[in-house]
C-alpha positions as CSV (number, residue, x, y, z in Angstrom):
1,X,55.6,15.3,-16.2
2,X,57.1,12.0,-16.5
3,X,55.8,11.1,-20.0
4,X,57.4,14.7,-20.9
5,X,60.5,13.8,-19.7
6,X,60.4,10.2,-20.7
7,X,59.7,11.3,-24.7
8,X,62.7,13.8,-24.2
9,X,65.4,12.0,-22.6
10,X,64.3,8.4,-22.9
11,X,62.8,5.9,-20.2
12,X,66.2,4.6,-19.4
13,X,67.6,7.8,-18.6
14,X,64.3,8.9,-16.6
15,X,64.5,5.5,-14.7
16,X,67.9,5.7,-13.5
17,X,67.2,9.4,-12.2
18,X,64.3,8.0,-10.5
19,X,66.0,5.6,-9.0
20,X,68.7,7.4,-7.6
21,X,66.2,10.0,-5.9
22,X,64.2,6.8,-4.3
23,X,67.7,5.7,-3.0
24,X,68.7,9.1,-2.0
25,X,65.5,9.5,-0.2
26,X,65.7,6.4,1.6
27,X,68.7,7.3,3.2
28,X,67.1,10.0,5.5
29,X,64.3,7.7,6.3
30,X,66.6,5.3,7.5
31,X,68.7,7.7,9.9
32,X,65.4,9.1,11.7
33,X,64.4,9.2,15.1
34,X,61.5,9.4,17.4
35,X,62.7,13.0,17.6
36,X,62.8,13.6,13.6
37,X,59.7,16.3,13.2
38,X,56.6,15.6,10.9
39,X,57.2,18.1,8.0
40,X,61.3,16.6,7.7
41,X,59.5,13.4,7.3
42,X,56.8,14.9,4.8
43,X,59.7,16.5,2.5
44,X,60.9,13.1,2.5
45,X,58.3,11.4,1.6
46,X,56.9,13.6,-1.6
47,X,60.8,13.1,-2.6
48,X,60.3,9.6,-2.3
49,X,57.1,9.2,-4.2
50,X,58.5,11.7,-6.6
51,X,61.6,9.5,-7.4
52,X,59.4,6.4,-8.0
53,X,56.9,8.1,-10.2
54,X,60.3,8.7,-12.2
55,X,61.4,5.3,-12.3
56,X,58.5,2.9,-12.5
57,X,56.5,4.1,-15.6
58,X,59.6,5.3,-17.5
59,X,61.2,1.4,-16.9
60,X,58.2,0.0,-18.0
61,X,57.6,2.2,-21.4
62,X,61.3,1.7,-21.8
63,X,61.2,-2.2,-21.8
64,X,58.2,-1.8,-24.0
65,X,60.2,0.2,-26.8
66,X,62.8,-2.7,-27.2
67,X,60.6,-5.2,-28.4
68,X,59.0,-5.5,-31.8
69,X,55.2,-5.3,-32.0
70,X,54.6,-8.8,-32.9
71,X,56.5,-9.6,-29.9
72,X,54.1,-7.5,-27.7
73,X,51.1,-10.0,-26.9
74,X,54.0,-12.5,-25.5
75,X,55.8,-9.3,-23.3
76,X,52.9,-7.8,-21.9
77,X,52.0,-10.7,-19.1
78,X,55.6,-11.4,-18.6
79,X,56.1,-8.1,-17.5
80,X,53.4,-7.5,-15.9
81,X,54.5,-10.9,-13.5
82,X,58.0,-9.8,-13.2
83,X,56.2,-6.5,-11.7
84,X,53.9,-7.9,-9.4
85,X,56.6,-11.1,-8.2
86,X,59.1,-8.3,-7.9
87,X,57.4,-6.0,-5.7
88,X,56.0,-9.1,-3.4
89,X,59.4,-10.4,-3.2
90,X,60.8,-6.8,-2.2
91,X,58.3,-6.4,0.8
92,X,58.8,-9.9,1.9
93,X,62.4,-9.2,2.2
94,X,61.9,-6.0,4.1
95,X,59.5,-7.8,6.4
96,X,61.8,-10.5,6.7
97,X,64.6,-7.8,7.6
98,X,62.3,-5.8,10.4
99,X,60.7,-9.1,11.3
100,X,64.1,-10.6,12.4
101,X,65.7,-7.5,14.4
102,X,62.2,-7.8,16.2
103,X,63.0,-11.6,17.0
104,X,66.3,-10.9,18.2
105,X,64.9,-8.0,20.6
106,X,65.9,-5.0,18.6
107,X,64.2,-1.8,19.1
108,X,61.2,-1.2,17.2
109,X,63.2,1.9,15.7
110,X,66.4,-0.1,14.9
111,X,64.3,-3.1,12.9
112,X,62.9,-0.7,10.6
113,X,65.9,1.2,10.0
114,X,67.6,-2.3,8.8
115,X,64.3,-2.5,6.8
116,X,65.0,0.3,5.0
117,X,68.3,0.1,4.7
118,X,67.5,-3.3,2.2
119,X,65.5,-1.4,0.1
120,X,68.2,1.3,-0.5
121,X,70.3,-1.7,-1.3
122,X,67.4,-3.4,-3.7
123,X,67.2,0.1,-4.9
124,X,70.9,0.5,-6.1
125,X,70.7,-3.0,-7.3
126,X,67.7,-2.0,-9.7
127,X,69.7,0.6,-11.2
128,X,71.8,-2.2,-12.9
129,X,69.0,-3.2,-15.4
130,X,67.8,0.1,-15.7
131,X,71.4,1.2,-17.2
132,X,71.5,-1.8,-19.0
133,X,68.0,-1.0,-20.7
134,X,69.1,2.7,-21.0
135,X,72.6,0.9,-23.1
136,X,70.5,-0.9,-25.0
137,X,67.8,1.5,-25.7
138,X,70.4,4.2,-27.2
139,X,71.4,1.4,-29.5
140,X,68.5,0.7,-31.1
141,X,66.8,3.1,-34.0
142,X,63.7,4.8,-32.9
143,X,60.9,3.2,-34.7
144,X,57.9,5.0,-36.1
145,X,55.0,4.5,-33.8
């Protein structure tokens, strides 16, 4: 479903929906209780895996369309470190977040609700390039594959 939508609107475009349904799902997560029942937390969860399917693969086909092919062998590990450095650095963060509401005697519940709430914000914040790639990616001509 994602390549489909990807070949038809772009990766830009598909990344930046993605996004915002990862951030919009987050939201809920972050405002749940020890109360909140399993299936609300379910429906949450398949809209949160379906909002990254839409934005990581897209991002990534995306950044590969704006470079020419003799500059491919030089993109491919550079990408491929900005993915895995940027996902480490995004869960250290969150740890970092729960890890210190836990030190200062939070509630368990509390801790990971600040968690979560810095990943809505690295989410927004991600939408930045991804706009910026979708600018940049309606600039340039399609070329012939």
């Amino acid at each position: 479903m994602t390549g489909r939508l990807t070949d038809r609107f772009g990766g830009g475009v598909v990344s930046v929906a993605g996004l915002s349904i990862t951030a919009i799902a987050i939201v809920p997560l972050a405002l749940m209780d020890a109360h909140t029942g399993l299936v609300a937390v379910e429906v949450v969860i398949t809209l949160l895996g379906l909002g990254l399917g839409l934005s990581l693969m897209p991002a990534v086909a995306a950044a590969y369309a704006t470079i020419s092919p003799d500059q491919l062998a030089d993109a491919t590990p550079q990408l491929n470190a900005v993915q895995r450095i940027g996902g480490s650095i995004g869960t250290a963060i969150t740890v970092v977040v729960i890890g210190r509401g836990l030190a200062a005697h939070q509630a368990p519940l509390t801790a990971f609700h600040a968690g979560l709430w810095s990943l809505f914000a690295a989410t927004v914040l991600a939408m930045l390039p991804a706009t910026v790639l979708t600018n940049v990616l309606r600039r340039r001509p399609i070329r012939a594959r």
